[in-house]
Wavefront OBJ file of the C-alpha trace (Angstrom):
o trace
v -231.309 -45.900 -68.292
v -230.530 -48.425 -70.870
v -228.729 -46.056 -73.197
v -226.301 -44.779 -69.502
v -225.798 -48.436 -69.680
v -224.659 -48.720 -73.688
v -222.302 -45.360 -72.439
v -220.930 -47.199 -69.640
v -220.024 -49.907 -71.523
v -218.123 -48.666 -73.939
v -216.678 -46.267 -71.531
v -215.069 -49.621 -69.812
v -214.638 -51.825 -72.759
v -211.286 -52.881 -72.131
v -211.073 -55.273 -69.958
v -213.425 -57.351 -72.365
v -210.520 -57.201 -75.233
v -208.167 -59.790 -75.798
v -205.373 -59.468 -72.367
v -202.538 -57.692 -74.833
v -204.668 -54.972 -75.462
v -206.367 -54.857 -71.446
v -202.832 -55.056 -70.094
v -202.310 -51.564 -72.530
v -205.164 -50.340 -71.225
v -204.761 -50.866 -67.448
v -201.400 -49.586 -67.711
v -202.401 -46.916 -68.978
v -204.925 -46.019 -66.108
v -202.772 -46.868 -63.616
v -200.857 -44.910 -64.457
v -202.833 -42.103 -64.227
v -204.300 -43.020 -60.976
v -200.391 -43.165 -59.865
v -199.976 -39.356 -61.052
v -202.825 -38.243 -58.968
v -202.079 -40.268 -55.928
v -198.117 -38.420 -56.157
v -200.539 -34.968 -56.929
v -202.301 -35.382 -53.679
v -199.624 -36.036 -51.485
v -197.618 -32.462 -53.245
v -200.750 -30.456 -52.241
v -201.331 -32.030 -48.845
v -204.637 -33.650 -49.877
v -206.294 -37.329 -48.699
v -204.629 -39.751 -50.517
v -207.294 -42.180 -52.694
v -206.178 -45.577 -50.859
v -207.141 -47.748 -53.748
v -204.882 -46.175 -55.986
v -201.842 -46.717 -53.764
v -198.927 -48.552 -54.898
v -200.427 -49.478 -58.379
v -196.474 -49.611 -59.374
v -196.488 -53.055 -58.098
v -197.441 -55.715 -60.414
v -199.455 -57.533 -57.729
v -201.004 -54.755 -56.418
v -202.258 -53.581 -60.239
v -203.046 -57.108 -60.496
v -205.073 -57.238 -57.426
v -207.052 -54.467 -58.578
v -207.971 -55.024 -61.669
v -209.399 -58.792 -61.331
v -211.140 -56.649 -58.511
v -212.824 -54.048 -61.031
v -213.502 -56.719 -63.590
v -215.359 -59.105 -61.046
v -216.774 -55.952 -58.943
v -217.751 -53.734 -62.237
v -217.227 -54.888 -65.915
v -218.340 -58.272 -65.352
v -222.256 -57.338 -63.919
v -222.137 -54.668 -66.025
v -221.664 -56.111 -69.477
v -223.430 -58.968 -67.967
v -226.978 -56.609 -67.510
v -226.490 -55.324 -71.206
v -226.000 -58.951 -72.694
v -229.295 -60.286 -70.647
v -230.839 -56.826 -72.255
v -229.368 -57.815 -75.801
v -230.965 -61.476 -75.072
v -227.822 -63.334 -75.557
v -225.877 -61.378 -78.130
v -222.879 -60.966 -76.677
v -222.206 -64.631 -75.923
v -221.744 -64.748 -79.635
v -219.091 -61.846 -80.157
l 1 2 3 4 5 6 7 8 9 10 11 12 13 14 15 16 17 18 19 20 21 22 23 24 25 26 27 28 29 30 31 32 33 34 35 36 37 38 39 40 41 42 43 44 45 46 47 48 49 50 51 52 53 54 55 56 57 58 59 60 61 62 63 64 65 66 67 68 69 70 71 72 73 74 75 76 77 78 79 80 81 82 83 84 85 86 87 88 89 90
């Protein structure tokens, strides 16, 4: 379980860098998330809802303080209680 955790971590690191290299980052996947949504509606499929509209800088905005407080933020706050404190110092 703890090393999943480590895994997971990394895997969503960047919201945890300094905001010129998250904002890369979160352009980057909403991007993506954009492609798939304009995918699904070409081959007739459900359309993921979250990922609508992620052109708009207050809708990107909107969901990524969302993912932060909802995801990265317990997460990396389990490992650091784990890693007794470490983090606060990094």
């Amino acid at each position: 379980m703890i090393t999943g955790t480590i895994v997971h971590c990394a895997d969503l690191y960047a919201p945890t860098k300094k905001f010129s290299v998250s904002r890369v980052w979160a352009t980057k996947i909403n991007q993506e998330f954009s492609n798939q949504v304009k995918e699904e509606m070409e081959n007739g499929l459900s359309v993921t809802t979250f990922m609508l509209n992620l052109d708009s800088v207050k809708v990107m905005a909107k969901q990524e303080i969302g993912f932060i407080n909802i995801i990265v933020k317990p997460l990396w706050s389990l490992i650091n209680t784990f890693m007794e404190g470490y983090l606060d110092e990094a």
